[in-house]
N, CA and C atoms of all chains as a GROMACS GRO file, in nm:
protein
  522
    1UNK      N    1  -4.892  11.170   3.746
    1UNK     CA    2  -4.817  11.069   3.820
    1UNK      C    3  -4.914  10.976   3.893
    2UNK      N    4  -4.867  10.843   3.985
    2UNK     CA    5  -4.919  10.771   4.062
    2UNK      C    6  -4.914  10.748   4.160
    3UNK      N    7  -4.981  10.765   4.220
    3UNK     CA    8  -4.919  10.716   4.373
    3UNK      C    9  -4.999  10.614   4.455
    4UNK      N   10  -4.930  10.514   4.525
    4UNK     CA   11  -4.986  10.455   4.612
    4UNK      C   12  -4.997  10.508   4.769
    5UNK      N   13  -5.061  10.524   4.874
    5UNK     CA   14  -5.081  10.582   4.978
    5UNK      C   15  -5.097  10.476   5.088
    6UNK      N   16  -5.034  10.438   5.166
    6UNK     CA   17  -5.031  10.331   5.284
    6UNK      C   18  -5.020  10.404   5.421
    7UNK      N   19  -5.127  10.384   5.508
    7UNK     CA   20  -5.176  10.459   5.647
    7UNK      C   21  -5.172  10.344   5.762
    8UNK      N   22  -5.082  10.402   5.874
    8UNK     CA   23  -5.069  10.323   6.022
    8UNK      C   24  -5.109  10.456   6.125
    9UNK      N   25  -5.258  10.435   6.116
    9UNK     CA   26  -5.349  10.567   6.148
    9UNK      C   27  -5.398  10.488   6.352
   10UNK      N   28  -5.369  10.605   6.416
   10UNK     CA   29  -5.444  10.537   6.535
   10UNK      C   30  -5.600  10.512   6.524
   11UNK      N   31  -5.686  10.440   6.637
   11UNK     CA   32  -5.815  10.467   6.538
   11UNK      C   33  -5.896  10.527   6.595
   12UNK      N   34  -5.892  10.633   6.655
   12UNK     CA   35  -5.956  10.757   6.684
   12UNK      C   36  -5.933  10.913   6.489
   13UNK      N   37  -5.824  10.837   6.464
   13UNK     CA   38  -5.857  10.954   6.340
   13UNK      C   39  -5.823  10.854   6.199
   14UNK      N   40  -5.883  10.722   6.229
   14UNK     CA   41  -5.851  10.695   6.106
   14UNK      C   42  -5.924  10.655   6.006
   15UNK      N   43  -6.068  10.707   6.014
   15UNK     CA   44  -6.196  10.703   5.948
   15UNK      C   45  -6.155  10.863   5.885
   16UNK      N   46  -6.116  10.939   5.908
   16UNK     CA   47  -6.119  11.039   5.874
   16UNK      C   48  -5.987  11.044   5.753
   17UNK      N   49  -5.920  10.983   5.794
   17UNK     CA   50  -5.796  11.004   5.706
   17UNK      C   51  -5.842  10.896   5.545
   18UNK      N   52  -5.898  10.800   5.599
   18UNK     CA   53  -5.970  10.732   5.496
   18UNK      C   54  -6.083  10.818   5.415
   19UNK      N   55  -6.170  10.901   5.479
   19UNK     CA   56  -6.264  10.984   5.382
   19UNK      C   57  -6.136  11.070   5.336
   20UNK      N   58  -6.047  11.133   5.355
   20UNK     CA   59  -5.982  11.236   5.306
   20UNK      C   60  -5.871  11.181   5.202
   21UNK      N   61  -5.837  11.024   5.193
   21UNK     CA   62  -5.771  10.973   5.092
   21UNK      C   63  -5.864  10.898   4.991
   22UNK      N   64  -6.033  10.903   5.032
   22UNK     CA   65  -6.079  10.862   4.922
   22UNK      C   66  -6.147  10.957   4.859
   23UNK      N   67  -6.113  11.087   4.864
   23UNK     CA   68  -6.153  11.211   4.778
   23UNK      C   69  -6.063  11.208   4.671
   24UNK      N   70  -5.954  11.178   4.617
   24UNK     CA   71  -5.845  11.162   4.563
   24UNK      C   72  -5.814  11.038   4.491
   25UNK      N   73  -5.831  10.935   4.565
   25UNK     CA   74  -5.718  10.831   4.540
   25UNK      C   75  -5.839  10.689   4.510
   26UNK      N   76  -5.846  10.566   4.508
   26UNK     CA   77  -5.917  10.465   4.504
   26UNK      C   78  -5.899  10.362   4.614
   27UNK      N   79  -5.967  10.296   4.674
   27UNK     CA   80  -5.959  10.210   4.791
   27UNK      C   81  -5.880  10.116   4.743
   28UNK      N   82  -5.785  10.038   4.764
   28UNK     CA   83  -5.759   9.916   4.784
   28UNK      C   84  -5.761   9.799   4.834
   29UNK      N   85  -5.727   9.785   4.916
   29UNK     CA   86  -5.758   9.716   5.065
   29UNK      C   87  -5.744   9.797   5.206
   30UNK      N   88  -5.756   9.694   5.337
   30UNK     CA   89  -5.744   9.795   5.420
   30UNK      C   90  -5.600   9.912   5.461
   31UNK      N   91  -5.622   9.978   5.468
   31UNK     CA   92  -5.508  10.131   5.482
   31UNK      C   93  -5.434  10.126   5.366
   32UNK      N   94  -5.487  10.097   5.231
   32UNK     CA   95  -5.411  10.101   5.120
   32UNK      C   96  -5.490  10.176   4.999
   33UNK      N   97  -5.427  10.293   4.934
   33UNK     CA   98  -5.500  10.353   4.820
   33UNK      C   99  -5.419  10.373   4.706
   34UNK      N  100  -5.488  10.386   4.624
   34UNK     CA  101  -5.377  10.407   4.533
   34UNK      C  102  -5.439  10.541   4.364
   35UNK      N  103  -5.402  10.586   4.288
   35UNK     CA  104  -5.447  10.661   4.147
   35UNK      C  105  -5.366  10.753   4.130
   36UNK      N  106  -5.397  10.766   3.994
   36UNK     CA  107  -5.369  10.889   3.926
   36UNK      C  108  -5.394  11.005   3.989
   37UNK      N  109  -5.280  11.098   3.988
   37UNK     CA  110  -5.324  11.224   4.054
   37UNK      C  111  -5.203  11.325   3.978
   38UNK      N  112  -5.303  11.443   3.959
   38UNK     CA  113  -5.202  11.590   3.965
   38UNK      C  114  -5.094  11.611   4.060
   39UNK      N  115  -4.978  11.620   4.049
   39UNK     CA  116  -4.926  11.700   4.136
   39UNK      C  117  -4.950  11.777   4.228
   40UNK      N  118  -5.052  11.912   4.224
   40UNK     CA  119  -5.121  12.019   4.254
   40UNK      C  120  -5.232  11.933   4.359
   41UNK      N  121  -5.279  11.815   4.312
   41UNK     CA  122  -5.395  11.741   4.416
   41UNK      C  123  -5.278  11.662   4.510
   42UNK      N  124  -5.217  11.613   4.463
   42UNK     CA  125  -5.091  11.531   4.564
   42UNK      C  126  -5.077  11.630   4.701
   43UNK      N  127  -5.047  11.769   4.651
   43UNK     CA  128  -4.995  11.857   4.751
   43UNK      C  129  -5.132  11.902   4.858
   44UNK      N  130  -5.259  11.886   4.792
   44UNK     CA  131  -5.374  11.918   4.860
   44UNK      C  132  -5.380  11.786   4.944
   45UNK      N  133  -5.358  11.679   4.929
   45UNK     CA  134  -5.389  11.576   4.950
   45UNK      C  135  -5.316  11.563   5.070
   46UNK      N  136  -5.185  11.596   5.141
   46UNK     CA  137  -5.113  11.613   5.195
   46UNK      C  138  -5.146  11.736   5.302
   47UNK      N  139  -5.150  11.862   5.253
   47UNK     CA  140  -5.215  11.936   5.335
   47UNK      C  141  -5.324  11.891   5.439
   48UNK      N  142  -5.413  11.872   5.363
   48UNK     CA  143  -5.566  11.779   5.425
   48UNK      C  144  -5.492  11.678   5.581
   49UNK      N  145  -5.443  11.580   5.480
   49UNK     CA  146  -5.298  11.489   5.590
   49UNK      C  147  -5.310  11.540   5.710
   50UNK      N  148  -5.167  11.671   5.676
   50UNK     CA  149  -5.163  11.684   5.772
   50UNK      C  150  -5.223  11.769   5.907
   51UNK      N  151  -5.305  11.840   5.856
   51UNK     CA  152  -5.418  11.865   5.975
   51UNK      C  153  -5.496  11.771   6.030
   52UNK      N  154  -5.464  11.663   6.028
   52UNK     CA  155  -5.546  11.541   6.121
   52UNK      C  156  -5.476  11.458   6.195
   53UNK      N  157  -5.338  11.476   6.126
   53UNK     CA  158  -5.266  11.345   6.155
   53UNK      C  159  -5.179  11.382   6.290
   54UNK      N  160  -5.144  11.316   6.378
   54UNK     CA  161  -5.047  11.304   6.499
   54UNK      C  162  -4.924  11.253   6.485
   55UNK      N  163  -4.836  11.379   6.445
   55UNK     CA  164  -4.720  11.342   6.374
   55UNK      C  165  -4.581  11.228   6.501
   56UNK      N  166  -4.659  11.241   6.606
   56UNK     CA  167  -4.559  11.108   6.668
   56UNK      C  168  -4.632  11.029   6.713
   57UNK      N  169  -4.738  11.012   6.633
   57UNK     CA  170  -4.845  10.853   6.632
   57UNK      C  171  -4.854  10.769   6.500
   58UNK      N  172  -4.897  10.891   6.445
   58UNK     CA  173  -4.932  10.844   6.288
   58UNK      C  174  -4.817  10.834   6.147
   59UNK      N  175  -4.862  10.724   6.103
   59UNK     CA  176  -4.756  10.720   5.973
   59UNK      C  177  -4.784  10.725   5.830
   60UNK      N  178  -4.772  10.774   5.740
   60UNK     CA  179  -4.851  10.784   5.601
   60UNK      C  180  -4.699  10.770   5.524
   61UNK      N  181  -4.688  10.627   5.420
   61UNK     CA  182  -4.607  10.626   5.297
   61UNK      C  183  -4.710  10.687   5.182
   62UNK      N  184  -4.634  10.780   5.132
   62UNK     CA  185  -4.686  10.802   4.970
   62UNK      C  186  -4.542  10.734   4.859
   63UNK      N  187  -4.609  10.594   4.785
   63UNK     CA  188  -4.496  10.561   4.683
   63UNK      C  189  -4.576  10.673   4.546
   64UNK      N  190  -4.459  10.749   4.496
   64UNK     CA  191  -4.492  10.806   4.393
   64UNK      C  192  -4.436  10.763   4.268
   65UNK      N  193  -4.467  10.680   4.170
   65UNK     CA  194  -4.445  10.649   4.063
   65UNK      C  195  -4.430  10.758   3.937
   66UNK      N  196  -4.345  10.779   3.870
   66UNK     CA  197  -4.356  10.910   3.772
   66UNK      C  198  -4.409  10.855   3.659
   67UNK      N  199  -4.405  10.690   3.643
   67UNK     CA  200  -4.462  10.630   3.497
   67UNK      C  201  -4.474  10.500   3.570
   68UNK      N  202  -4.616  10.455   3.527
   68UNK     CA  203  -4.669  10.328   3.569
   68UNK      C  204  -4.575  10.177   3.439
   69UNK      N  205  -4.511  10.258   3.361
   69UNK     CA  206  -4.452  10.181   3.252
   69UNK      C  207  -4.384  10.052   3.318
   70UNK      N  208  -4.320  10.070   3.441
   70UNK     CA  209  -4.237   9.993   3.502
   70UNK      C  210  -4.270   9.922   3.619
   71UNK      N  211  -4.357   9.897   3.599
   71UNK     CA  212  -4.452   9.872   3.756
   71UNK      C  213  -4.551   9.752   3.714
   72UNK      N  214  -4.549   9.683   3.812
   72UNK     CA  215  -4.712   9.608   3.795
   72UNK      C  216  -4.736   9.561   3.933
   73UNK      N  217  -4.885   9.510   3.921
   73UNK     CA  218  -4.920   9.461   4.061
   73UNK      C  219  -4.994   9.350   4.066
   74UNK      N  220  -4.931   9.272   4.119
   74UNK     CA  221  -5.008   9.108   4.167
   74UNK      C  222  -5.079   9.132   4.288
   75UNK      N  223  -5.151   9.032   4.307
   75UNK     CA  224  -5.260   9.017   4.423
   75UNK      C  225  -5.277   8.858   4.417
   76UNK      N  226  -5.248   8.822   4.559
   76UNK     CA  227  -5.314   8.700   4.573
   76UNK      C  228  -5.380   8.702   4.705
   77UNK      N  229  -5.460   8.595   4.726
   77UNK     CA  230  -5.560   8.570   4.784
   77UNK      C  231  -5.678   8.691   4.755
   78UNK      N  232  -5.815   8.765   4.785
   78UNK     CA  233  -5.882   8.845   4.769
   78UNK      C  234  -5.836   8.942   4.735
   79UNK      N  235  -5.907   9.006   4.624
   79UNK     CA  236  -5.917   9.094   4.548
   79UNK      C  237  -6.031   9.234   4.643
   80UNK      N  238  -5.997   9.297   4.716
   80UNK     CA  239  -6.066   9.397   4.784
   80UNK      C  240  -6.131   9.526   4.665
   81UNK      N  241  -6.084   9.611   4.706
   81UNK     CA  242  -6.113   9.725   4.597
   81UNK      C  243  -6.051   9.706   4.498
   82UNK      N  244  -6.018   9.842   4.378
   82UNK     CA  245  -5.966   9.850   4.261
   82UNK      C  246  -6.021   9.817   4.179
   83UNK      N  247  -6.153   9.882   4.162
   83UNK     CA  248  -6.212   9.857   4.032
   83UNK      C  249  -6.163   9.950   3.933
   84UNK      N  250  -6.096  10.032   3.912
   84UNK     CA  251  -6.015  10.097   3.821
   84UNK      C  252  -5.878  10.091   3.818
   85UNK      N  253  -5.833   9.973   3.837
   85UNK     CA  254  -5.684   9.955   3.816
   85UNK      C  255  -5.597   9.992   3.692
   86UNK      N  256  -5.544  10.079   3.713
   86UNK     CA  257  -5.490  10.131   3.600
   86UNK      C  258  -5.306  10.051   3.588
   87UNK      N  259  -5.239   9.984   3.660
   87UNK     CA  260  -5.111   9.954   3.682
   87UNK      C  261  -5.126   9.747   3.704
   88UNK      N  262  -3.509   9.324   4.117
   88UNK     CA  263  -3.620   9.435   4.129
   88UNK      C  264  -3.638   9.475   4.222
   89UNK      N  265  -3.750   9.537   4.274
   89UNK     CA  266  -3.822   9.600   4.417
   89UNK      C  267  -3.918   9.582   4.425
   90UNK      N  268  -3.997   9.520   4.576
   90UNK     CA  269  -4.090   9.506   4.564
   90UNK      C  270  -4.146   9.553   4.698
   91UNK      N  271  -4.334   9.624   4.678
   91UNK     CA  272  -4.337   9.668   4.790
   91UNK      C  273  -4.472   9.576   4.860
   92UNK      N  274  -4.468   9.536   4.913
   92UNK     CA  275  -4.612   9.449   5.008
   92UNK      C  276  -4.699   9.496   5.102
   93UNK      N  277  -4.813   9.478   5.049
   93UNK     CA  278  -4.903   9.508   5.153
   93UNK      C  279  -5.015   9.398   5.183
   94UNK      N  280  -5.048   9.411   5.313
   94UNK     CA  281  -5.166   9.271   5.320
   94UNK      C  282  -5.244   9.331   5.443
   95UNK      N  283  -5.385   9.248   5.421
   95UNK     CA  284  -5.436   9.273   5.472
   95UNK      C  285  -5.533   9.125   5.516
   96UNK      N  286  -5.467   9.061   5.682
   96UNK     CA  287  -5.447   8.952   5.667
   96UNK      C  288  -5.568   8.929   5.842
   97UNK      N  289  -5.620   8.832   5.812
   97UNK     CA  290  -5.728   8.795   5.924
   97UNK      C  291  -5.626   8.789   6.040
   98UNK      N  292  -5.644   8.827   6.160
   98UNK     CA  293  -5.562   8.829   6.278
   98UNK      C  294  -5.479   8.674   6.320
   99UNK      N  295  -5.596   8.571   6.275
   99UNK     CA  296  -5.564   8.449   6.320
   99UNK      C  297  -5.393   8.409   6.301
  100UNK      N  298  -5.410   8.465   6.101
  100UNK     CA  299  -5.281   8.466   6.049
  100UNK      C  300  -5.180   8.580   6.009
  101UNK      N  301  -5.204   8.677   6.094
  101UNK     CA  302  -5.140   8.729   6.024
  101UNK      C  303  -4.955   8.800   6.082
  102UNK      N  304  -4.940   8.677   6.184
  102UNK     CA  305  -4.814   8.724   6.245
  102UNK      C  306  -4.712   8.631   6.166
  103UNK      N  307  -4.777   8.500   6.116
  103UNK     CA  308  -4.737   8.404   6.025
  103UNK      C  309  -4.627   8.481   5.896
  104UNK      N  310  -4.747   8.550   5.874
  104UNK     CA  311  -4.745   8.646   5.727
  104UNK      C  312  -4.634   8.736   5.719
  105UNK      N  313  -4.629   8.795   5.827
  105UNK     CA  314  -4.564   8.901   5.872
  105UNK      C  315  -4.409   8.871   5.919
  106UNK      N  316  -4.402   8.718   5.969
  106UNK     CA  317  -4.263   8.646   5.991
  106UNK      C  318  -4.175   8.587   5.860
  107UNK      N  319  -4.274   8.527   5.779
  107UNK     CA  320  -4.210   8.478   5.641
  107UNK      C  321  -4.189   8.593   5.560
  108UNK      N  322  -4.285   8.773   5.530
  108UNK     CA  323  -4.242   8.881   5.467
  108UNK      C  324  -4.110   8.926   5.522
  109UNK      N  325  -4.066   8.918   5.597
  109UNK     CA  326  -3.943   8.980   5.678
  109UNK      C  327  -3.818   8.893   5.666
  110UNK      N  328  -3.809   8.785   5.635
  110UNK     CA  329  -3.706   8.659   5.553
  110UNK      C  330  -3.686   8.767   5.434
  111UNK      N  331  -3.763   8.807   5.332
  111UNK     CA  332  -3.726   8.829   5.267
  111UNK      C  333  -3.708   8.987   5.240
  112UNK      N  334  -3.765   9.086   5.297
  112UNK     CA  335  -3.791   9.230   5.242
  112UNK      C  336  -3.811   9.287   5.421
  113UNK      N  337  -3.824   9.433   5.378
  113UNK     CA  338  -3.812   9.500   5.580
  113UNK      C  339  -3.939   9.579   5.595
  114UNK      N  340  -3.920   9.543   5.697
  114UNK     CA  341  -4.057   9.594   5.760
  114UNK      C  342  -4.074   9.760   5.728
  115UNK      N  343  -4.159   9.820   5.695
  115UNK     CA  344  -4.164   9.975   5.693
  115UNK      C  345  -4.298  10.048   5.758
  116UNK      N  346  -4.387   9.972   5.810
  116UNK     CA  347  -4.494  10.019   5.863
  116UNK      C  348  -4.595   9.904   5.878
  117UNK      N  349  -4.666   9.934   5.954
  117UNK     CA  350  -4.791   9.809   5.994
  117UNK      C  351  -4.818   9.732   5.888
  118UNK      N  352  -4.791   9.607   5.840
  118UNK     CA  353  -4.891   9.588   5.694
  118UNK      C  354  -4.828   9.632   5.596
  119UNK      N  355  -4.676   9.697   5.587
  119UNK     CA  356  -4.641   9.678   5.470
  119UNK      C  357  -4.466   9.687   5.441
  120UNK      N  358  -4.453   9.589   5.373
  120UNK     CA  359  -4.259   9.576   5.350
  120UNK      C  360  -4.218   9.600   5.289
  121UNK      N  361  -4.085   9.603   5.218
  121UNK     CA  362  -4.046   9.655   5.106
  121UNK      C  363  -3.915   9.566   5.110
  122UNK      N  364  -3.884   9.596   4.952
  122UNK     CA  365  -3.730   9.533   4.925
  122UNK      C  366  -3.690   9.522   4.762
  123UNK      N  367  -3.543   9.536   4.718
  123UNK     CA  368  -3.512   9.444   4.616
  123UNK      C  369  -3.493   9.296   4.665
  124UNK      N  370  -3.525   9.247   4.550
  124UNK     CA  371  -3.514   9.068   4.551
  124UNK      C  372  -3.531   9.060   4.434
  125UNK      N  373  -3.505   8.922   4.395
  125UNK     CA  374  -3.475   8.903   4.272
  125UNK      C  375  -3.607   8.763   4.261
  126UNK      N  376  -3.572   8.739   4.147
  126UNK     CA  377  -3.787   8.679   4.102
  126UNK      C  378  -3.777   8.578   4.164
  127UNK      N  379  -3.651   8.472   4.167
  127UNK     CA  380  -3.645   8.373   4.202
  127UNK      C  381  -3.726   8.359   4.370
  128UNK      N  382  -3.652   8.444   4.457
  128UNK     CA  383  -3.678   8.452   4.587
  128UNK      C  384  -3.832   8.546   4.576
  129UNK      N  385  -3.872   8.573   4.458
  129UNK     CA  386  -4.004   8.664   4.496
  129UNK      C  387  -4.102   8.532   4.462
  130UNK      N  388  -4.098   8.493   4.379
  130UNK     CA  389  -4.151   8.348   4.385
  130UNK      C  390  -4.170   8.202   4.521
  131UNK      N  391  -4.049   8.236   4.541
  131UNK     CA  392  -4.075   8.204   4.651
  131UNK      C  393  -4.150   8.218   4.799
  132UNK      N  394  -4.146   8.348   4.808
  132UNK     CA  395  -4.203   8.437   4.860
  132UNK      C  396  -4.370   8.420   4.880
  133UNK      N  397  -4.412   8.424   4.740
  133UNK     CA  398  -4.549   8.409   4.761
  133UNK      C  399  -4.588   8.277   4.767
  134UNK      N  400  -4.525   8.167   4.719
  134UNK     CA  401  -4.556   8.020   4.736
  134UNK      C  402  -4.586   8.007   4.910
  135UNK      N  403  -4.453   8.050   4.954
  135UNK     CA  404  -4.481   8.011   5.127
  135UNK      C  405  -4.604   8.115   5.223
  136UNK      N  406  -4.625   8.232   5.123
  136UNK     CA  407  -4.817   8.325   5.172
  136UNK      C  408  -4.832   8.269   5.144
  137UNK      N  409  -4.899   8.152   4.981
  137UNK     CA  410  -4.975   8.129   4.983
  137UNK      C  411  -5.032   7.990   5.051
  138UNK      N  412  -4.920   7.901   5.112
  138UNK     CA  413  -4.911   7.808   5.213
  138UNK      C  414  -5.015   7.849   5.333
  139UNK      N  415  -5.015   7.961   5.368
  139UNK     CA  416  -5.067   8.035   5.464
  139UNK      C  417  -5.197   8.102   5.470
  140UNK      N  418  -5.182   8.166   5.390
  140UNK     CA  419  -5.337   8.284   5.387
  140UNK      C  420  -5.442   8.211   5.317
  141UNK      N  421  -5.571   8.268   5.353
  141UNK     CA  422  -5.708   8.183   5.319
  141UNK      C  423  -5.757   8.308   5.219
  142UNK      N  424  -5.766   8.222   5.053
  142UNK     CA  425  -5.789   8.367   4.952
  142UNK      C  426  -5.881   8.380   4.980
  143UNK      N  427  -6.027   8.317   5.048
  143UNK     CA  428  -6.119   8.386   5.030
  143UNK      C  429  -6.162   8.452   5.172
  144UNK      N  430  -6.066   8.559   5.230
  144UNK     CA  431  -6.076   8.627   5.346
  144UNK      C  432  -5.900   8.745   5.353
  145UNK      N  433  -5.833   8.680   5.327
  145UNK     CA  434  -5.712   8.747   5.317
  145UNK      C  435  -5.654   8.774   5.164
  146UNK      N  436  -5.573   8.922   5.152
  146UNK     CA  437  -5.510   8.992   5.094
  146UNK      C  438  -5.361   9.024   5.054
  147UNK      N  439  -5.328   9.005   5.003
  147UNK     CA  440  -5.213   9.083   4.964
  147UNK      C  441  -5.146   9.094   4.859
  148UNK      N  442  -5.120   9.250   4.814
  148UNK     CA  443  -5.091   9.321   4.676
  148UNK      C  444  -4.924   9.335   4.669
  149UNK      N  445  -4.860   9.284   4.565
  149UNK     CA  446  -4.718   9.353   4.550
  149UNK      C  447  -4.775   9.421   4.440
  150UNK      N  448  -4.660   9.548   4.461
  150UNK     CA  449  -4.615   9.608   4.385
  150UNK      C  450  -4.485   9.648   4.325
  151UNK      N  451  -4.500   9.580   4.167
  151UNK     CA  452  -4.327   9.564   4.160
  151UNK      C  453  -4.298   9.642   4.066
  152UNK      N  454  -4.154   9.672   4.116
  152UNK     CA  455  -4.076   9.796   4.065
  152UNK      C  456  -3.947   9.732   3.942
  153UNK      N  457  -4.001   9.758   3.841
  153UNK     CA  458  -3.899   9.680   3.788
  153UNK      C  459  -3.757   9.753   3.745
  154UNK      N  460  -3.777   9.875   3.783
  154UNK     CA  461  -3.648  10.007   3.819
  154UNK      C  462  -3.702  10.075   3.940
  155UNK      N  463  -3.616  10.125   3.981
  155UNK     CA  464  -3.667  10.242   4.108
  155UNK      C  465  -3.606  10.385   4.075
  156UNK      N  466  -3.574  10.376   3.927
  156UNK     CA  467  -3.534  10.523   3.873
  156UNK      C  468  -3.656  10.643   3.897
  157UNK      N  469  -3.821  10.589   3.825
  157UNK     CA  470  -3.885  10.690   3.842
  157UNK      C  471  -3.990  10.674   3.939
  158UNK      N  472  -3.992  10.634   4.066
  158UNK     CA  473  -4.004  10.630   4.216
  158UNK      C  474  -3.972  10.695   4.340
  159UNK      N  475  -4.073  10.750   4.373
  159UNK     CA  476  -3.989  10.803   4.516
  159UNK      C  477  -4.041  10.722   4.634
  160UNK      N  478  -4.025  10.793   4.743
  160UNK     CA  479  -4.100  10.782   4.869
  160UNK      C  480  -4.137  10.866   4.962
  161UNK      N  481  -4.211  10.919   4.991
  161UNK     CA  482  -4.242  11.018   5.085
  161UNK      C  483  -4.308  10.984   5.198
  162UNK      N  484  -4.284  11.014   5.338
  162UNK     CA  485  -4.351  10.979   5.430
  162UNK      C  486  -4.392  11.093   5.511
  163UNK      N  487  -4.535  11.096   5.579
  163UNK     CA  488  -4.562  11.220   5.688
  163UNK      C  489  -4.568  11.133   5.758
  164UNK      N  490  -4.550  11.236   5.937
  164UNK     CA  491  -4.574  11.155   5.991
  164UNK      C  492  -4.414  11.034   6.041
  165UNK      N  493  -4.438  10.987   6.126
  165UNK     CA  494  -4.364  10.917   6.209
  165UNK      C  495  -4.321  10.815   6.069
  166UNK      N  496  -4.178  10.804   6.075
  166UNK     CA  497  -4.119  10.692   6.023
  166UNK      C  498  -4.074  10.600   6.076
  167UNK      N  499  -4.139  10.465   6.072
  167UNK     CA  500  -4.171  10.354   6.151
  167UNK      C  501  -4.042  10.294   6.129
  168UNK      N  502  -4.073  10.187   6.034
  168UNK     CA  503  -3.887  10.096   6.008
  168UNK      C  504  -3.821  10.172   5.895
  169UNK      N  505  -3.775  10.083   5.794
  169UNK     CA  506  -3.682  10.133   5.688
  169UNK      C  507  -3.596  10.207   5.720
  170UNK      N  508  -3.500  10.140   5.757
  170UNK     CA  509  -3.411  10.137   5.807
  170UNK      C  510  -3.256  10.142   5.661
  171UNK      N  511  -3.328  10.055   5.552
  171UNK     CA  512  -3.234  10.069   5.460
  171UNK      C  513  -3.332  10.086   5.367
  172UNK      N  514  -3.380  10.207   5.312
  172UNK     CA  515  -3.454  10.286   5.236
  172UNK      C  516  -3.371  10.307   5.107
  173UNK      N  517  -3.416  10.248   4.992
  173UNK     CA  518  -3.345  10.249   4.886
  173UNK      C  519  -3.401  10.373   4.751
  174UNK      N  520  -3.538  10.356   4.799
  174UNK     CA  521  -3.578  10.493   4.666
  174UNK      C  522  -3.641  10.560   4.736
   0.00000   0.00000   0.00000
C-alpha cells in the first residue's frame, strides 16, 4: 500500500518525528512524506509515533491509498523532495 | 473527485494561501485541506495559488483522488478540523 503522512508536530519533538518518518517513508516537502510501505512497517511506523508524540498537542494524518491506480499528484510552484515518486 | 492539499508556503504568503484553500476544500491540519470538488473549481483553485505563490520559494502538492473507494484516513494524535470527513 501507500501512504502519505502529514505532521502538525510542536517543535520541541518535531525533528524527531521527522527522523522517525524518514526511516520509512520519503521527504516531500515540509511536514509531508509519503511511499510504499508494508502493512507490518505502517504499524511499526506508528508505534515509533506514538512514543514521541503529545497526544493533545500533536497531530499526524496517515492518507492510506490501497492502489496508487486512482490517484495522481500535481505540484506547483517548487518541487521540494520526491525523488522517487512513484504516484 | 477529492482532493487533498498541502503547501508549504513562505510566511509572507501564506495566510493568502490558506484563505483562497478554504473557499474551496476544509481545513484539516496546519498546511493541509481536503475536499471533493469537481475539476472545474479545482482549476480554478490553482489559477488563483498560482496568482499568489512565488514557484521559486513556495510549494504545493495535490493529491487527487479520483475515487475514495480504496482510501482511508487515519489520524494519531489530536484531530484538528475535518469536521466533514468523507474517507
Amino acid at each position: 500500500m501507500y501512504i502519505i503522512m502529514v505532521y502538525d508536530i510542536n517543535e520541541k519533538r518535531v525533528n524527531r518525528v521527522l527522523k522517525i518518518g524518514r526511516k520509512y517513508l520519503d521527504w516531500m516537502q515540509n511536514s509531508v512524506l509519503e511511499g510504499e510501505i508494508t502493512v507490518a512497517k505502517y504499524e511499526k511506523l506508528k508505534m515509533e509515533l506514538l512514543d514521541i508524540i503529545k497526544k493533545d498537542e500533536d497531530s499526524i494524518i496517515f492518507y492510506i491509498l490501497r492502489t496508487t491506480r486512482y490517484s495522481k499528484r500535481e505540484i506547483i510552484g517548487q518541487q521540494k523532495g520526491g525523488s522517487k515518486l512513484i504516484i
